[in-house]
PLY file of the C-alpha trace (Angstrom):
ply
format ascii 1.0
element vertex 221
property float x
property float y
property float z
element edge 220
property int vertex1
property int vertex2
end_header
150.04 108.14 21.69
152.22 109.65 24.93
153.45 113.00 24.36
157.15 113.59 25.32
157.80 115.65 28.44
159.16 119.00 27.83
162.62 120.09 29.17
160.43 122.90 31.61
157.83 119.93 32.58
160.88 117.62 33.81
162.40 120.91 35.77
158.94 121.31 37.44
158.98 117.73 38.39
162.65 117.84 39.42
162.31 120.65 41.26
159.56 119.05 43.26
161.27 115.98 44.07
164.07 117.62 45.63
162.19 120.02 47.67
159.96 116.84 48.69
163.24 115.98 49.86
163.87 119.13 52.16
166.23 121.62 52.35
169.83 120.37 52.58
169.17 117.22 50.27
171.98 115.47 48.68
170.96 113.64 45.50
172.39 112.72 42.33
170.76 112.44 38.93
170.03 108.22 38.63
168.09 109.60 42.21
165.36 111.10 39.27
165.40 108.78 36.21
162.06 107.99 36.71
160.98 111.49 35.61
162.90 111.15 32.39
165.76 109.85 30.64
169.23 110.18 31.40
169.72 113.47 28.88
166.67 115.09 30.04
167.87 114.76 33.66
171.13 116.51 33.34
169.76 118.95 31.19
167.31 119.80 33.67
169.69 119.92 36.75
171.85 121.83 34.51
169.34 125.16 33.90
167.95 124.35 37.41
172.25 124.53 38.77
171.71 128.29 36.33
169.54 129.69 38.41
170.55 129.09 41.43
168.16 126.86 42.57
170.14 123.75 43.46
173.65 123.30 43.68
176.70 121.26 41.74
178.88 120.27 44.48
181.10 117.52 42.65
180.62 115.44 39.32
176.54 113.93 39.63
176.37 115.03 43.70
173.84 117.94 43.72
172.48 119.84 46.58
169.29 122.03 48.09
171.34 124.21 49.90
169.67 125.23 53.20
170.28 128.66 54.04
171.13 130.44 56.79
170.11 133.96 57.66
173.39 135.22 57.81
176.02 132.93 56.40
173.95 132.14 53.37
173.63 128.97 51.49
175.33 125.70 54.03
177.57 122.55 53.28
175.87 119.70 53.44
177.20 117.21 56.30
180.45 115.12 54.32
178.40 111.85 55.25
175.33 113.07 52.91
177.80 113.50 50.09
179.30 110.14 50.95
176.14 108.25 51.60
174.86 109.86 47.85
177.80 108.65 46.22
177.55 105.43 47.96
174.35 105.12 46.16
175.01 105.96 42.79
177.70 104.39 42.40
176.50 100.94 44.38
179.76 100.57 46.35
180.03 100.04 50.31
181.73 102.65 53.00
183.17 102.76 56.18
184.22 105.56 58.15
187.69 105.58 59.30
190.38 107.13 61.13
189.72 110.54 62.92
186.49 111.07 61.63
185.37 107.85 62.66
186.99 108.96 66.27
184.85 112.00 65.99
181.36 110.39 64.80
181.67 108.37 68.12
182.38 111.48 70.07
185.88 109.88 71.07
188.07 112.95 70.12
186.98 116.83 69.69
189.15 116.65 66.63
187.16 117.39 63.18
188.92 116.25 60.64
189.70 118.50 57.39
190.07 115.20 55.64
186.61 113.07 56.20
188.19 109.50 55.51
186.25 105.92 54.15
187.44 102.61 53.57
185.43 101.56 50.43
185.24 98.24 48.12
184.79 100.97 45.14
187.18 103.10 43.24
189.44 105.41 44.88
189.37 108.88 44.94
188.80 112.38 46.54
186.01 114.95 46.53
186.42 118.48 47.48
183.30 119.87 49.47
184.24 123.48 50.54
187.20 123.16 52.58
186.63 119.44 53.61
188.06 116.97 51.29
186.39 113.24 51.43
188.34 110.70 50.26
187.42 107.12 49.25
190.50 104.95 50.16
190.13 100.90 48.96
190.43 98.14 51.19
190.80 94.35 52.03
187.79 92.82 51.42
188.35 92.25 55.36
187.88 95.88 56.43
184.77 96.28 54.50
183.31 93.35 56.24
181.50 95.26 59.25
180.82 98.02 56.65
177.78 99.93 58.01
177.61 98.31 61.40
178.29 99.72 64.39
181.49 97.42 64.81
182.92 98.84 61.65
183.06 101.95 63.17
184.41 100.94 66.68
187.15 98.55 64.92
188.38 101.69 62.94
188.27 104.60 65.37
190.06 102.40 68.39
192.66 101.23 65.15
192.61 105.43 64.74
193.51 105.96 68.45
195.68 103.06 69.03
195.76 101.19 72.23
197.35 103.31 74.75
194.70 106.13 74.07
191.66 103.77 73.85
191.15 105.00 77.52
188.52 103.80 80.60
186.81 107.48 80.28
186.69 106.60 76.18
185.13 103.37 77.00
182.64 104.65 79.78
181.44 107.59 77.16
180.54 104.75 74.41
179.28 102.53 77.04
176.86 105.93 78.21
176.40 106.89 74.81
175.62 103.95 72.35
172.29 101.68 73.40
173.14 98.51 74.61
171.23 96.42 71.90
173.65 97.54 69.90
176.93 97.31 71.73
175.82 93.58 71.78
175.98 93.54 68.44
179.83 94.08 68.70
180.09 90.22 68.98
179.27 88.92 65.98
182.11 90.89 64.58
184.99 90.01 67.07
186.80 88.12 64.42
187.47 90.70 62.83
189.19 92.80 65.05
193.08 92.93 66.19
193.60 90.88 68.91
194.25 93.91 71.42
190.65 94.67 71.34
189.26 91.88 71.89
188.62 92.39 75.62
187.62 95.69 75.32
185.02 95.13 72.67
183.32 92.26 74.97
183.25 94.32 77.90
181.47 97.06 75.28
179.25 94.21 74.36
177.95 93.93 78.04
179.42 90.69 79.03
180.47 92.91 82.05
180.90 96.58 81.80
182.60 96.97 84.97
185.09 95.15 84.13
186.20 97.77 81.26
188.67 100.32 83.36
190.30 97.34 84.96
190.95 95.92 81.11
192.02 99.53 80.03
194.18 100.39 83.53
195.49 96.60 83.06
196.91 97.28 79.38
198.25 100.79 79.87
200.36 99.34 83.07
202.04 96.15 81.06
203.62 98.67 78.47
0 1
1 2
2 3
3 4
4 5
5 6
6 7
7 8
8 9
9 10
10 11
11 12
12 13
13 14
14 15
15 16
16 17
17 18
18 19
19 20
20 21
21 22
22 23
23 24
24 25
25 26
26 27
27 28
28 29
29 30
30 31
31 32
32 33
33 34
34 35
35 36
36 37
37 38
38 39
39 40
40 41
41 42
42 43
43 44
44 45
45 46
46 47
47 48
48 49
49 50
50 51
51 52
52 53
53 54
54 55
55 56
56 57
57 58
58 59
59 60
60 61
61 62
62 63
63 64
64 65
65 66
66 67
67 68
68 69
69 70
70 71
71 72
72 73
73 74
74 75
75 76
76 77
77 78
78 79
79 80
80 81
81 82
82 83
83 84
84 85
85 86
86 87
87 88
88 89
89 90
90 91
91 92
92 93
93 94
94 95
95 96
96 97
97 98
98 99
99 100
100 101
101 102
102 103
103 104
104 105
105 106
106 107
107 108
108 109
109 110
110 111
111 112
112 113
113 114
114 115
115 116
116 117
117 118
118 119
119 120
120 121
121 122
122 123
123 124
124 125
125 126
126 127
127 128
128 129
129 130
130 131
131 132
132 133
133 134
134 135
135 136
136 137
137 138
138 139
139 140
140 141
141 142
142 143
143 144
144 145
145 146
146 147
147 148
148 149
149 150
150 151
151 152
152 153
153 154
154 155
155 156
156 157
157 158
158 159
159 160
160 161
161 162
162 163
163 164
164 165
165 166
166 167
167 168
168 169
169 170
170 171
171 172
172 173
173 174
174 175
175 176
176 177
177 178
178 179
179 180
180 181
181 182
182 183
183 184
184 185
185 186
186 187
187 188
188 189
189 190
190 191
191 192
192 193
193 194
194 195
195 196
196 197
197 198
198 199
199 200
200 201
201 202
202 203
203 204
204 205
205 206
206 207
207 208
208 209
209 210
210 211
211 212
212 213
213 214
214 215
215 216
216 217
217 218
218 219
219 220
């Protein structure tokens, strides 16, 4: 007959997991049901949130803080927390507006408000002074969720077509492999017409043809 596991034996093992995990590990609790059930899990985060030892940093998002020598315990990066909640709550993202800018390195903006387009619920989380926010979309938008055309589609839509310019192109054409800018094909459809050209010349169809498309645009406003 299998003895039940204490509340302290499920903390150990917990607390294990998550340092397995490193320091500055996002998880939530269905991350450890396989240690125990449900109410031993929260129970255990709970004492373990006590003493310090992990972190509550929204409702079932918990973190290892890592620390720094003189700041103290860190934020974890907004996509962890997004990524985690993704998870748990089995519902697709995709980064949008300036922070999708930013990821790509299109603008120097960072965004207090960390924005994605999701097929789940909608709603905001408060990490520190960052707010994330879960807006819901056409099933459309979510389409080239988690692809690299996802992300283009919705930071050029950010920037709007007189800023998409040739030195914006020419950094994503230094900085993003080509294998995947090729991949930005397969997705065309489901971009607005205005970036169609630009997106193919991303692709590699020809790349020097990318500040003539850009130059071309911005002179027939």
């Amino acid at each position: 007959m299998s003895r039940k596991k204490s509340p302290h034996s499920i903390e150990a093992q917990i607390l294990a997991a998550v340092r397995a995990k490193g320091r500055g590990a996002v998880f939530a609790p269905a991350d450890l049901l396989e240690l125990g059930s449900r109410t031993a899990v929260d129970v255990a985060l709970h004492r373990l949130v006590e003493q310090g030892v992990i972190r509550r940093l929204a409702r079932g998002v918990y973190d290892l803080p890592r620390e720094h020598p003189t700041l103290g315990p860190l934020l974890p990066s907004p996509d962890a927390v997004a990524k985690t909640v993704a998870g748990r709550d089995r519902i697709r993202l995709q980064p949008a507006g300036a922070y999708a800018a930013n990821a790509l390195g299109l603008t120097e903006q960072v965004p207090a408000k960390v924005v994605y387009l999701t097929d789940g619920p909608a709603r905001s989380i408060r990490i520190g002074t960052t707010t994330i926010q879960f807006r819901r979309t056409t099933p459309k938008n979510m389409e080239a969720a988690g692809r690299l055309s996802g992300m283009v589609i919705q930071a050029f839509r950010e920037l709007g077509k007189d800023h998409v310019t040739p030195a914006r192109i020419t950094h994503l054409l230094r900085t993003i492999p080509a294998t995947k800018r090729r991949e930005l094909l397969a997705d065309l459809r489901l971009a607005p017409t205005w970036m169609h050209p630009l997106l193919r010349s991303l692709a590699g169809a020809d790349p020097t043809l990318v500040p003539r498309v850009a130059v071309g645009r911005r002179k027939s406003r």
